[in-house]
N, C-alpha and C positions, 0 to 999 in steps of 0.2 A: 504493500500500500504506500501513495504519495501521496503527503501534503506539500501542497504550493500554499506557498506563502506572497503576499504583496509584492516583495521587493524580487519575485523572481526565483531566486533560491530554494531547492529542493531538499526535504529532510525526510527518510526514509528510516518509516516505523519497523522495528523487527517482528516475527511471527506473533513474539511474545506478548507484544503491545497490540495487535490484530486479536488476541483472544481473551487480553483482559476489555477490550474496549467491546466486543462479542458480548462479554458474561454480564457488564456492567448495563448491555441494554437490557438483557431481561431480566435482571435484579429490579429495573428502573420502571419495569412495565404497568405495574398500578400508577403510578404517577407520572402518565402520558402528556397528562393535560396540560406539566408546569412548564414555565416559562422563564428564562434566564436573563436577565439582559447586565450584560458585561459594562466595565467602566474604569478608569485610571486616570490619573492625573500623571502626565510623561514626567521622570525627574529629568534634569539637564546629568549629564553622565561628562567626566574627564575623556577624552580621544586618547589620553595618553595612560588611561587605567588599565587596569587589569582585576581587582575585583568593584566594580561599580553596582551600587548598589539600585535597583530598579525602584520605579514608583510601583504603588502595592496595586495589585489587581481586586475588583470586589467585581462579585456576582449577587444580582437582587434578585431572586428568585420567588417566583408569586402562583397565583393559579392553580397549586396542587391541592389535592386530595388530604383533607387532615387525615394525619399519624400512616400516612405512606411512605415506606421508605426509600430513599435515595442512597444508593450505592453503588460500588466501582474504584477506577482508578483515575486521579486528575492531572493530567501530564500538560507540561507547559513547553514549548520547541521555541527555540532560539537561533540566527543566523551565527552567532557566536559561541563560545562557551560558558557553562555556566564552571562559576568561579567560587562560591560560599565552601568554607572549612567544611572538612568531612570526618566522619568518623570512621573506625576500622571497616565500615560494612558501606560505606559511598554515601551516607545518609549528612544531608545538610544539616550542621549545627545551629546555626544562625537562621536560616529561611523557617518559616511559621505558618503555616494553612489555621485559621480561627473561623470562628463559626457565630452567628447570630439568630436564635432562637424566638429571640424578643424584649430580651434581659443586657442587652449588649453581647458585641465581642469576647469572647473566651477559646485560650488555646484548642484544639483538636488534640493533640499529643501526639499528631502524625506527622512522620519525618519525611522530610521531602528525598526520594533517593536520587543520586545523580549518577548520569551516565553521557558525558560528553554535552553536547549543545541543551540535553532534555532534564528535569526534573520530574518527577513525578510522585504526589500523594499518595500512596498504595491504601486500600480497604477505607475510605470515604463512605461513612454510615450516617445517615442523617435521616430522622426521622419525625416530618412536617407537623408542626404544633398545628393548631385548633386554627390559624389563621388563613393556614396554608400558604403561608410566606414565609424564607426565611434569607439570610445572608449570607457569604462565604467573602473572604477575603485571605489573600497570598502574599507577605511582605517579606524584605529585606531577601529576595533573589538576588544577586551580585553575576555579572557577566562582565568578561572581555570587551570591553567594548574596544579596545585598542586592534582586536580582530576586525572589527566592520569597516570605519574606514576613518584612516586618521587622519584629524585635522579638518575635514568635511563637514558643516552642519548637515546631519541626518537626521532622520527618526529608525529607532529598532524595532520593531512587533514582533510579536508573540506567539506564536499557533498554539490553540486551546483543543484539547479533546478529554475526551469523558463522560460521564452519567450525566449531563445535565444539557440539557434543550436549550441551547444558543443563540441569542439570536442573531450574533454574529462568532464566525471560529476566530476571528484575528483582531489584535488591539496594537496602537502603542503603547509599548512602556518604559521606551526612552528618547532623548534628543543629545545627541553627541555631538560634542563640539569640545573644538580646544581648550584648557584648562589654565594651561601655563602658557605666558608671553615673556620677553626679558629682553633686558642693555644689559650687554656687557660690559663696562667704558673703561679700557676697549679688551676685546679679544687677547689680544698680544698688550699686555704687559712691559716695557722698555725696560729693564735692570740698568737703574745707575746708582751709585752711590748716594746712599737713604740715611739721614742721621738714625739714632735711637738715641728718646731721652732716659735717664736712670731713674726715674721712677715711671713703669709702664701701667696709662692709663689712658683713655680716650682722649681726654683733652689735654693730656702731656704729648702723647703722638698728634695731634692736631698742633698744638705749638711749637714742636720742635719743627715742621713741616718734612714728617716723614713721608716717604713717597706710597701715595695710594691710588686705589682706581676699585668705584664703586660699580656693586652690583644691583639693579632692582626686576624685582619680580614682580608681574603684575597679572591678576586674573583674568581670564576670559569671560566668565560667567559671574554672577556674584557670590554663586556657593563652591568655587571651583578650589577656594581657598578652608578646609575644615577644621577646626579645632575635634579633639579625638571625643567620642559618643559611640554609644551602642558597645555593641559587641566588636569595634573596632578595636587595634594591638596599640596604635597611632594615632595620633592628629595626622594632617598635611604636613610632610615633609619636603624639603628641597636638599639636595648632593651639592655641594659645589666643589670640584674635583680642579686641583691646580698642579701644574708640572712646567719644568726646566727654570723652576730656579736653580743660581748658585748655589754651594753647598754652604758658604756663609751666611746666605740669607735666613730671615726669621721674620714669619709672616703673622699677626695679628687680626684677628676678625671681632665684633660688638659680640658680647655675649647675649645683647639684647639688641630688638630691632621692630622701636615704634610707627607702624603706619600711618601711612598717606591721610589716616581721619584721626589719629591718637591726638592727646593731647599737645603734643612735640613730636612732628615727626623725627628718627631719625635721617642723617643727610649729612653729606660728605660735603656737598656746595657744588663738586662737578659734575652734577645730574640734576642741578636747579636746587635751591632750597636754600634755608638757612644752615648753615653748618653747625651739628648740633646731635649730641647723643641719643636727645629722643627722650621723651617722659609718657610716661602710661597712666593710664587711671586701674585701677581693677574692676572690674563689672561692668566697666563703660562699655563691654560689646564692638570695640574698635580691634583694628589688627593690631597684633603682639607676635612676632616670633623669640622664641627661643631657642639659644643655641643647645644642642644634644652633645653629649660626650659618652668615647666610650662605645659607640657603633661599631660595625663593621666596616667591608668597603663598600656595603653594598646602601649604607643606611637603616640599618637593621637593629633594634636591641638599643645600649646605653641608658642614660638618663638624661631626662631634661634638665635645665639648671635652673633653680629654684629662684623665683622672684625675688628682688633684695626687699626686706621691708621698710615700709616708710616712704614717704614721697621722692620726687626729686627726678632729676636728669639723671640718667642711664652712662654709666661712666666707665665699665669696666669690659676687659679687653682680655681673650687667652689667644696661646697660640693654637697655631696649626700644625698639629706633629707633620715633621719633611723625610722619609728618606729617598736619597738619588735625587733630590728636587722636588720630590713628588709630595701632594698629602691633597687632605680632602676638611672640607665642616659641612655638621649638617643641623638644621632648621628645623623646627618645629612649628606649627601653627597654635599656639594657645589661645588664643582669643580672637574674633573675627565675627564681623556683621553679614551676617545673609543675605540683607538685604540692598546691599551698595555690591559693587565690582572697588575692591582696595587694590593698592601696590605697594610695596615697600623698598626702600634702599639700604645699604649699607656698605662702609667702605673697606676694603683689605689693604692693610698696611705692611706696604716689604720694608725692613727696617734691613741696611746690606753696609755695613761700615767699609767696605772696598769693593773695586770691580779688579777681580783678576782676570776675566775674560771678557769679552760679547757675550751676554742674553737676555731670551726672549721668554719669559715666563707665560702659559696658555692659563685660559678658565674654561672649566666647563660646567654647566649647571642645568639641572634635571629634578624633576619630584622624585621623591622617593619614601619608600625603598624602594631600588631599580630592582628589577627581576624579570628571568624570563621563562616562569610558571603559568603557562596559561590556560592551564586548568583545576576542576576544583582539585582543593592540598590538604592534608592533616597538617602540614608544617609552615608552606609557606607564609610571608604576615601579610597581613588586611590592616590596610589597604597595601597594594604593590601597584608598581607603575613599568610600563618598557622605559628604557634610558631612550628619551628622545632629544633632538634640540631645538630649544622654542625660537618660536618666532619674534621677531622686533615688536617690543609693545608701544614703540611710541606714538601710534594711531591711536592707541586706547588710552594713552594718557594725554595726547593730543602736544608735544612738542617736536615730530619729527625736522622741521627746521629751526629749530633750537643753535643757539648759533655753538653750543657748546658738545653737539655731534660734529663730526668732520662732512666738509663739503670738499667735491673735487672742481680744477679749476685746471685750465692748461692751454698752453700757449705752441707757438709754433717756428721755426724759421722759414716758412714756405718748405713744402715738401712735393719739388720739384726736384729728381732724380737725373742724371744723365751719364752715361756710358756710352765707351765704345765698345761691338763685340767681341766678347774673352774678358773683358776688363773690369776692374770695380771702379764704383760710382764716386761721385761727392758725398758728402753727408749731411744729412740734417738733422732736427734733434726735438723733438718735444719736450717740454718744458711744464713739470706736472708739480700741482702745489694744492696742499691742503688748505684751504683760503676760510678756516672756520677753527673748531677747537679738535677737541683729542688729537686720538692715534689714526693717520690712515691708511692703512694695508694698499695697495693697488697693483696691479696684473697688464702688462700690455699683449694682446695677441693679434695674428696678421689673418686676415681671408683674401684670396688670391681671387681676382675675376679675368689674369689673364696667367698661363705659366702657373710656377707653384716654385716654391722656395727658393725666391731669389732674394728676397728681403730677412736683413738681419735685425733682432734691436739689441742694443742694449747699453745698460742691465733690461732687463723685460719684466723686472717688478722691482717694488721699494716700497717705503715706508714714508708717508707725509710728504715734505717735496724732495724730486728730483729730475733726471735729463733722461731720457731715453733719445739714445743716439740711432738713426738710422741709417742703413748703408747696405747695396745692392751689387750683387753679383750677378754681371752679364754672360757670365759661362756658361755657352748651351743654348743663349737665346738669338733668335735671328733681330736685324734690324725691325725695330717699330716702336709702339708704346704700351707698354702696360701696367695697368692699375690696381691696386690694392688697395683694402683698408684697414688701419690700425684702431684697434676698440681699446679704450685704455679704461678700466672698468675698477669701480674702488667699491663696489657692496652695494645693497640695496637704499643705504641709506646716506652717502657719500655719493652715489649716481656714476654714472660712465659717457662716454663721449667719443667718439668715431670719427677718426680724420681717413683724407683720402689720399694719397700716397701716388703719384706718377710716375713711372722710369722710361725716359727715353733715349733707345739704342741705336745707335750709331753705325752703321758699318766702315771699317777701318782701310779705306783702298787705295792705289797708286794705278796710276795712267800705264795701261799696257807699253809694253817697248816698242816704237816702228810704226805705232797706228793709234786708234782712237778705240773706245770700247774696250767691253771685259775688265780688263785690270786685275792685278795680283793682290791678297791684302798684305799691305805694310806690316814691317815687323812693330813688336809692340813698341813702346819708346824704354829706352834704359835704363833712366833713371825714374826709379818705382817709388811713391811717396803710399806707403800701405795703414800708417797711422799718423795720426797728427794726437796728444797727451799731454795733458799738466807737468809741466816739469819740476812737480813736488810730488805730487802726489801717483804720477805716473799712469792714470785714470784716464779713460775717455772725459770730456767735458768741453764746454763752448770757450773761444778763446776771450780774453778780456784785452783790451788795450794798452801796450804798456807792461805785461803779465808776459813772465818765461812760457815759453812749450818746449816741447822733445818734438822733432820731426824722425819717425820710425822707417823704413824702406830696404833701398837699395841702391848701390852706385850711386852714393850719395857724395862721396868723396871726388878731388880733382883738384885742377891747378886753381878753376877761378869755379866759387861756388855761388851762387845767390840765392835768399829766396824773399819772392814777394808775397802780400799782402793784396789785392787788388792794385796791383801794381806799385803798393810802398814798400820800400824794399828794410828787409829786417837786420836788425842789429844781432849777429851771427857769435856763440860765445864759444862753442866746440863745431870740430864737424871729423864724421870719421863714416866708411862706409856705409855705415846700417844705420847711424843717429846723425843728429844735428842740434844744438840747444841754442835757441834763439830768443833775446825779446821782441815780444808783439809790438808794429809798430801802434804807434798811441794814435793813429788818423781813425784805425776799426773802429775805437771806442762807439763812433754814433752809430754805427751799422748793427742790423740782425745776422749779417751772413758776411761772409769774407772768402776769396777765390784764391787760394795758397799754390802757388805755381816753385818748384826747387831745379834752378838750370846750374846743370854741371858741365863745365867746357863747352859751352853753347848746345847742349841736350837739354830738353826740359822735360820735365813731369809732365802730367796728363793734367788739368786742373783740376783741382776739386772743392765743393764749396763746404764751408765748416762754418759751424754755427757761433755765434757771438752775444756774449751776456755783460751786463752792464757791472759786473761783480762776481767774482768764483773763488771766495776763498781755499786755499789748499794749506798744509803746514808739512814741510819737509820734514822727510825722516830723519833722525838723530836732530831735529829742528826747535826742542822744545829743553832751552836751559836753563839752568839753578842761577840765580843772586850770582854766584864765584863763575858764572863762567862754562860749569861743568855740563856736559849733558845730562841732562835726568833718567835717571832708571833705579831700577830694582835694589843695586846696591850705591845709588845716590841719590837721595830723595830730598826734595824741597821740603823747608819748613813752615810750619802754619805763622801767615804775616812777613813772607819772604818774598820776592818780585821774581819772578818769571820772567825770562826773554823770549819770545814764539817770534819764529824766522818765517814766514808766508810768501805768498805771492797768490794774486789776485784779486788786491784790494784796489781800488780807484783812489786817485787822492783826497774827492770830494767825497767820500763813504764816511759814514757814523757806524763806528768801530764796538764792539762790547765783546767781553768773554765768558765762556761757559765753563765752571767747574766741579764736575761733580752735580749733583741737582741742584746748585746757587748757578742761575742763570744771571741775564742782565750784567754783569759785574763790568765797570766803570776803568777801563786802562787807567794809568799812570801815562806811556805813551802810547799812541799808533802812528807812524808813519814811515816815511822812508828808510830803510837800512843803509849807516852809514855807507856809502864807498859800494853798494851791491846793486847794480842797474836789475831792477824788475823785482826786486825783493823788497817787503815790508818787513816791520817788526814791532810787535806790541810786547808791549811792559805790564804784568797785571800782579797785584800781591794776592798769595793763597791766603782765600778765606778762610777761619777759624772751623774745626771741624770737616774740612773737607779730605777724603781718603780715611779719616779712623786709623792710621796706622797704617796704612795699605795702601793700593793702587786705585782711584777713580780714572777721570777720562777729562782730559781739556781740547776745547773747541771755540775756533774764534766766528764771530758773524758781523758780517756789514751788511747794513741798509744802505742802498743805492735806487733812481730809478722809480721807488714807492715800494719796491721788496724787499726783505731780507734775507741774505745766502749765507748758510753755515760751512763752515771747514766739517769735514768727518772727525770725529775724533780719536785723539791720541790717548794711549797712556802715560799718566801722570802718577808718581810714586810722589809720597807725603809721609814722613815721621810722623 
């Protein structure tokens, strides 16, 4: 036998179910006459659940025969599974079949047994008062709903069979829809050098200005968020699962965390708000989480952490056990209004007294307990959720252009391509900047509408602003023109942007000998210019005015060397076969593009066009020295309140100069300008601020505003007593 169901879906009763539903007609045949009519109030169910508890089913049942009896088996089919704790024999703990005489509601004592998508009431004896009415109702069913379809608003129904005259077989008794929404701010995490103050607590890490980045969660629905009831193990829980910090680092989470309707919310200030621990009322029915200790990995088990008593701002801070970088906190729902859709924030504080390396610390956050039990369990806990990852809520809290998410923004040199056939191109360069707040990840990729992989970038991703260089290989392609285009794409909520990209190829030929037509192609020309790079940093980058480069190739060397600039010709400092170090003449400065031609012995390079920025700071290697002179490192490290000499190139003369130390930005040179006696070299003077490095290694970085932007150097390590 087959029941079809609404939504299409087919559930296939076994023999066994074909002859209790048999015996149960004609147990039922005195009381032909009654009449059933079903009913439910759908609950809203999590997408990301795994036992979701359904709205209760009631049957009014009218028209019979007094003291007739009604009996059988009452089986309920689901497109999902059913999920309610079980005992050694399949029998649901939790779910309840109750019965209404006339007197109200009262258990039945009949266990609901599960087998896969079905429940079912076994031996249902009821036998019709003097009214010949009576009621039946079915609560606290729990189903998968993360089986139906996630992230979808749906509705689930039910298939109903049994002893009782229907006067429909099918109901809803749920509406799915996503539970959990979330900012991460951001994703990636930056590790730099993070004070910690000696006595750890909220507002001591808030004043020392340890480096944070807040989490907020926000509901889908307004009961999506529960504080723990019923025969639940838990309230609503959240995972927030963190990896690739350093092994110095020591991370910090609120032990408490007042919502969006509390009396004080909690709030970090870079997710909007006042900065501020959060005060709670008790009873007030507002969001409250708390943190759990003592779980697993899964969110499992621990203890909640007991309210402190007495009024006041929320003040206290634990860690986050780390090994390999790794660790996890997890949340509790204690208190929450049903009736609002709440969010809540709270910040994570890396506290990292050095950077010995580059990294990039991830988040990730999910309800929990995660689990992937998806059916009913004697062990698993209720509630359990799949580890999913939510979606951006800031629709639902309504600040998605908030200036304090990142926006993407980017510029261009004109991306006008040209070669001859076999050869490489000019270059040009996108110019990508995060024109708003945080962190912003971004991806450049190419789609081809003529050919296919002749276009290179790079780098082809980064972080907040940078250059993606572009540059085209005509090997393989005949003369003509072909276009592509680069999508430079930062997230859903940073946006992406598509430029169009043209290469036009040349064929390379010489006049037949003796006659006209045909022609032979020329050899390539000899002297090969294959990169044009900072001559600090040794990087692709646009050239600056004024500002060193390396000219990279071939048969670059000879008796008379030159090389121009659109035709200015440059101040040459080495030259040897493969390199050349030259400063840029200062005419570029007002140009976007510049045509670098290198004639050796009256041979010349092929042209090519190379992009030009108003500002590029760079900081040469061994470039970054102590007070005495010395170069800074490992076993010579500057003192806190000592001056710094940073050796550069790519500053303009008119640039507004600052330096970056560690996480004290902004800091105010002593000097910036020209370096004594060193054509295209700057050099800034800045003293180590108090607390920067802990003893250990941070990272320094110089930036000039030029233009209306400002461009930073990458940075160096910096060692600090």
């Amino acid at each position: 036998m087959v029941l079809l169901i609404p939504n299409g879906k087919r559930l296939c009763l076994s023999l066994a179910a074909i002859s209790l539903s048999i015996c149960a007609t004609y147990a039922q045949s005195p009381a032909s006459s009654g009449q059933c009519t079903v009913s439910t109030i759908p609950s809203q169910v999590r997408a990301e659940g795994l036992t979701e508890r359904l709205g209760n089913i009631n049957f009014q049942c009218s028209s019979y025969p007094a003291s007739a009896v009604v009996s059988g088996n009452l089986t309920l089919f689901f497109p999902v599974s059913v999920t309610n704790r079980i005992d050694a024999n399949n029998n649901a703990i939790d779910a309840v079949l109750l019965v209404d005489l006339g007197g109200g509601f009262t258990p039945t004592g009949i266990a609901g047994k599960i087998a896969g998508n079905n429940i079912t009431f076994q031996g249902l004896n009821v036998t019709v008062p003097a009214g010949g009415a009576f009621n039946l109702e079915i609560s606290s069913v729990r189903i998968a709903a993360y089986q139906f379809a996630f992230g979808a608003p749906q509705s689930i129904d039910a298939g109903i069979s049994g002893p009782l005259p229907l006067t429909q077989s099918t109901v809803a008794v749920a509406y799915v829809q996503t539970g959990l929404y979330a900012t991460l701010y951001n994703t990636g995490i930056t590790c730099v050098g993070s004070p910690v103050p000696s006595a750890i607590s909220l507002s001591n890490l808030f004043a020392a200005q340890t480096a944070f980045a807040s989490t907020r969660v926000t509901e889908g629905f307004a009961t999506a968020f529960q504080p723990q009831s019923g025969s639940d193990d838990t309230g609503t829980r959240f995972i927030v699962n963190y990896s690739g910090f350093p092994s110095n680092a020591t991370v910090y989470v609120p032990d408490f965390v007042a919502g969006s309707d509390a009396a004080i919310p909690t709030a970090g200030g870079d997710l909007g708000g006042t900065q501020s621990g959060g005060a709670y009322v008790p009873g007030s029915g507002t969001l409250l989480l708390a943190r759990v200790q003592f779980t697993d990995t899964t969110g499992t088990g621990g203890y909640v952490t007991a309210l402190p008593g007495g009024a006041g701002v929320f003040n206290t801070v634990s860690s986050v056990p780390l090994t390999n970088g790794a660790g996890f906190a997890v949340y509790q729902v204690v208190d929450a209004n049903p009736n609002a859709v709440e969010d809540a924030q709270f910040p994570t504080f890396i506290a990292l007294p050095s950077v010995t390396a580059p990294a990039v610390a991830q988040e990730r956050i999910s309800f929990a307990p995660v689990s992937t039990v998806l059916t009913a369990s004697a062990t698993a806990p209720v509630p359990r959720f799949e580890a999913t990852t939510p979606p951006s809520d800031c629709g639902i809290v309504g600040d998605c252009q908030a200036g304090y998410f990142p926006k993407l923004s980017a510029s261009t040199s004109g991306l006008s391509l040209t070669a001859f056939s076999g050869g490489l191109s000019n270059s040009a360069y996108i110019a990508v900047d995060n024109v708003a707040g945080g962190i912003m990840n971004w991806s450049a990729t190419v789609g081809y509408n003529q050919g296919s992989g002749w276009l290179t970038l790079g780098p082809a991703s980064g972080q907040n602003n940078g250059t993606v260089i572009l540059r085209a290989n005509a090997q393989g392609l005949a003369a003509g023109t072909y276009t592509a285009s680069v999508v430079v794409s930062a997230g859903s909520l940073a946006g992406s942007l598509t430029f169009q990209v043209t290469l036009a190829v040349t064929a390379l030929t010489t006049s037949g000998t003796g006659g006209t037509g045909g022609g032979t192609p020329a050899p390539a020309p000899s002297v090969i210019v294959s990169s044009v790079v900072n001559a600090a940093s040794l990087a692709s980058g646009p050239l600056v005015g004024g500002s060193l480069s390396t000219v990279l190739g071939s048969n670059l060397a000879g008796k008379n060397v030159a090389v121009t600039f659109d035709g200015n010709p440059a101040t040459l400092l080495y030259t040897s076969a493969t390199q050349i170090n030259l400063q840029v003449p200062a005419a570029v400065a007002s140009e976007t593009s510049s045509i670098i031609v290198v004639t050796v012995d009256g041979a010349s390079s092929a042209p090519q066009t190379l992009p030009v920025s108003v500002a590029w700071p760079a900081i040469f290697s061994n470039g970054v020295l102590n007070q005495d002179d010395s170069v800074n490192g490992p076993g010579v490290a500057a003192s806190a309140g000592a001056i710094l000499q940073i050796f550069l190139t790519g500053i303009p003369a008119n640039a507004a100069v600052t330096a970056v130390i560690g996480s004290q930005t902004n800091l105010t040179p002593l000097y910036a300008g020209p370096a004594p006696g060193i054509p295209g070299v700057q050099q800034v003077n800045v003293a180590v601020p108090a607390g920067a490095g802990g003893g250990g290694s941070t990272q320094v970085a110089v930036c000039a505003t030029a233009g209306g932007r400002q461009f930073c150097s990458t940075g160096l390590p910096l060692y600090v007593k």
